[in-house]
N, C-alpha and C positions, 0 to 999 in steps of 0.2 A: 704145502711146501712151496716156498719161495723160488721162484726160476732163478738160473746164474745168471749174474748184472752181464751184459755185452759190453763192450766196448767200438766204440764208433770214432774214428779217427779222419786226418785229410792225407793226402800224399807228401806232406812236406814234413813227415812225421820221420819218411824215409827209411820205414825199418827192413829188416831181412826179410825176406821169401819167409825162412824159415821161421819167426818168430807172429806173422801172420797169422802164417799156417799151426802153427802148434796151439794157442791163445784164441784161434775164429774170429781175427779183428778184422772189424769192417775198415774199410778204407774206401772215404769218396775221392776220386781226381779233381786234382784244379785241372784248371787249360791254358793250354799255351799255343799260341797263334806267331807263325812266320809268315807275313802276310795276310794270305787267302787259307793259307793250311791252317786246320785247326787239331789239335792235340787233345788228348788225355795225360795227364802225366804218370809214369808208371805204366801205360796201360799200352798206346801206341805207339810210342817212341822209345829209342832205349837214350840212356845218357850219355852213352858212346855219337847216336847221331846227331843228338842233339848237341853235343861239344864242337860235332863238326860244323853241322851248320851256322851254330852262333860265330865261329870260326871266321868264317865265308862270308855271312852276313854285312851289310854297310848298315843295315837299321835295327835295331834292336827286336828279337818279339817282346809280345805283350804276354799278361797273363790274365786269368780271369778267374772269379769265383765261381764255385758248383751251383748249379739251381736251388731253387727252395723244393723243387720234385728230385731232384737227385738225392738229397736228403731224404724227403715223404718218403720215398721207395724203402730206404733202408730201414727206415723205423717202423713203418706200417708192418715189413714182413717180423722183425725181431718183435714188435709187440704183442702181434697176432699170435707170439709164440709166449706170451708169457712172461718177455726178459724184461727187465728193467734197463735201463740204456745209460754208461759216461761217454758221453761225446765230450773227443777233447780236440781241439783246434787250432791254427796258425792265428796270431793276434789279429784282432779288429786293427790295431795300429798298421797293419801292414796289408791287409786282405778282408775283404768283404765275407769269407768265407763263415765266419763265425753268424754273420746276420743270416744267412743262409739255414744252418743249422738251428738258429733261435726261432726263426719263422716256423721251420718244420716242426720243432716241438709242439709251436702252440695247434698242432694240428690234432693233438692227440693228446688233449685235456685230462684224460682220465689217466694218462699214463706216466709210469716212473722214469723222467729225463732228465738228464746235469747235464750243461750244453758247461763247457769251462775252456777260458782263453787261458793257454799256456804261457804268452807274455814274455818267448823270445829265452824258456831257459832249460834249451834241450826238449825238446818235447817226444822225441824216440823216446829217451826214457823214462818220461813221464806214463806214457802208452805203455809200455814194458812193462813198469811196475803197477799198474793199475790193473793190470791185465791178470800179471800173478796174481795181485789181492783177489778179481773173481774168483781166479779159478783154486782159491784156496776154502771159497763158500763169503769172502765177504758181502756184505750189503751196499748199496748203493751209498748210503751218507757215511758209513765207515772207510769207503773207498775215495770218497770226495775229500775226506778228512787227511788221510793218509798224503793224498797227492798235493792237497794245499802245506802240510808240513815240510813234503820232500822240495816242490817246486824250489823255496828258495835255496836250498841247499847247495842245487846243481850248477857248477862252474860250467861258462862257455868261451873258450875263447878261441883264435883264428888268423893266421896271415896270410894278408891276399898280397900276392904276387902280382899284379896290378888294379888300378884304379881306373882304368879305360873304361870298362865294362859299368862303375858305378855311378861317372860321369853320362856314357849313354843312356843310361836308364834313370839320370836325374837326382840321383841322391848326393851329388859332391857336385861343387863348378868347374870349368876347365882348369882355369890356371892351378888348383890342386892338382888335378888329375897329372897334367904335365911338367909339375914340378919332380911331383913320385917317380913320373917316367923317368925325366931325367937326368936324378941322383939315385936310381934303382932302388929306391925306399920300398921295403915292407913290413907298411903296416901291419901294425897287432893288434886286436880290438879285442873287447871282452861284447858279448851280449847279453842285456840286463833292460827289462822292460820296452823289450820290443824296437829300442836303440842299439846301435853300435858304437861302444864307448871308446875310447883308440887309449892304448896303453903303452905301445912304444912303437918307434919306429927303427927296424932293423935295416944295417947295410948290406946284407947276404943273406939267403936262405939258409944257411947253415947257424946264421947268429941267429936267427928267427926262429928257427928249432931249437936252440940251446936256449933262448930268453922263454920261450914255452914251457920247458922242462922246468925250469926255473920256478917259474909259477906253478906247476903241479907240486913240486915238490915244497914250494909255500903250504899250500892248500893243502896237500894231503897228512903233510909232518912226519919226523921220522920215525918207523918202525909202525906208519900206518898205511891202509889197506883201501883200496879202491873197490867199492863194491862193485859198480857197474860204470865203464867207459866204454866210449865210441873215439875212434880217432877217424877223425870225419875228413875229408879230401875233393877236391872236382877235378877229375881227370889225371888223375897221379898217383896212380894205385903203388907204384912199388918206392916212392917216396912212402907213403902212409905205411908201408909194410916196416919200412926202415923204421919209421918213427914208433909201430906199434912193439916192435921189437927190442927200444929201447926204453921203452917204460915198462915194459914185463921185465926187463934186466934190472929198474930201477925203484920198482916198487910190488908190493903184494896187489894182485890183480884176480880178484875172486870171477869177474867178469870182463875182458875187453874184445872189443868187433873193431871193424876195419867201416864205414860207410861212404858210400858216395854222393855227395849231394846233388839230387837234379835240378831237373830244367829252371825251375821257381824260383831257387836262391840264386839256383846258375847264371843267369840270366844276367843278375847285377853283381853277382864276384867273380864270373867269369874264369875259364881254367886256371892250375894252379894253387889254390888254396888249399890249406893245411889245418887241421887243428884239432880241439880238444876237447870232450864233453863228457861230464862226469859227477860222481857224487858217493864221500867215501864210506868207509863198511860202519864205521862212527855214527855218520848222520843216519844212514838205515839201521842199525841196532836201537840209537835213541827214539826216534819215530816209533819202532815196533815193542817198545818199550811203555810209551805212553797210554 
């Protein structure tokens, strides 16, 4: 009899305690560095202090990828047990994290491993539903199969409430940065291949929640069903609560969570941010159809 495939994921996957815990998914930490401090993500820091500190901060931290032994570690024990392994990851585009994981694989030749870059589209729920298909008895390439259909399915989008933080960390140049400042522009973007695509720019947060819904309610069509959403936030929980609250008014929602984004993303969208991750009960019927 065939062992249940695991699942092997990175912290920027940011799922709940409880969906961890329920699923047995591994999770290696990236790190994050204020200086001289070095971190774990998820593991010694919470997101609370880490807002503070990025806060306070005049330089940006850094982050880092997991070892090629942080990896070994977790496969060596899942292997030794029998499991087959989907390791799913933060893209190569964005983090060394995936070359990490590919090293480890080849460590263990004889063994059943999918190392797959998620490619920036939602990847909580990509882990989510891969997770189910184990634990339903799937197989490794039936699972690999499953999550290459779902992958593009999954709408991501987000308004960052400023640009300061993307400028420090090098992904914008100043004079954008401080234009956004100062006509209070928030940006919308969609994420799609590991980029952030800019889709509008809002004059209020309250436009920038309504031009969101907007797009959900493109995407979803009426009188249809969200199988699984996240409304994802950095440091704003009872904005998100609002927000999650208005799309359970505004649409069928078979699953939605609240999430926080840490330290990783945090880092360069900085407190504030808002948005939306998702994929509806349409595209998971069709897939589980096939």
């Amino acid at each position: 009899m065939t062992s249940k495939v695991k699942i092997v994921t990175d912290s920027t996957a940011y799922l709940l305690p409880e969906e961890i815990a329920q699923y047995d998914i591994r999770v290696v930490p990236i790190k994050l560095a204020f200086g001289a401090e070095v971190f774990s993500e998820g593991v010694d820091i919470t997101n609370e202090e880490f807002y503070r500190r990025l806060a306070k901060s005049n330089t940006p931290p850094t982050t880092s990828q997991p070892t090629v032994s942080d990896f070994t570690e977790v496969y060596s024990e899942l292997t030794s047990l029998g499991h087959p392994i989907f390791s799913i990851h933060i893209s190569g585009k964005l983090s060394g994290t995936i070359n990490s994981a590919l090293a480890a694989r080849d460590a263990f030749p004889e063994a059943q491993i999918e190392v797959v870059d998620w490619l920036s589209r939602g990847m909580g729920l990509l882990v989510v539903a891969a997770a189910r298909a184990a634990e339903e008895g799937q197989g490794l390439a039936q699972i690999k199969a499953k999550i290459e259909q779902l992958a593009p399915c999954v709408s991501i989008f987000a308004m960052v409430d400023t640009l300061k933080y993307a400028w420090r960390g090098g992904r914008i140049g100043a004079g954008m940065a401080l234009v956004g400042s100062l006509l209070n522009i928030k940006p919308i973007v969609a994420l799609k291949n590991a980029e952030a695509k800019p889709l509008a720019r809002a004059r209020s947060r309250a436009k920038g929640v309504e031009y969101m819904l907007k797009l959900l309610e493109k995407r979803v069509g009426t009188g249809g069903s969200i199988h699984h959403g996240v409304v994802i936030h950095s440091c704003i929980f009872e904005e998100a609560l609002a927000l999650e609250r208005e799309v359970r008014a505004r649409f069928n929602c078979a699953k939605l969570e609240i999430v926080e984004i840490g330290p990783v993303f945090g880092t360069h969208i900085g407190p504030g941010a808002l948005g939306l991750a998702f994929y509806t009960d349409e595209d998971w019927q069709r897939i589980n159809l096939k």
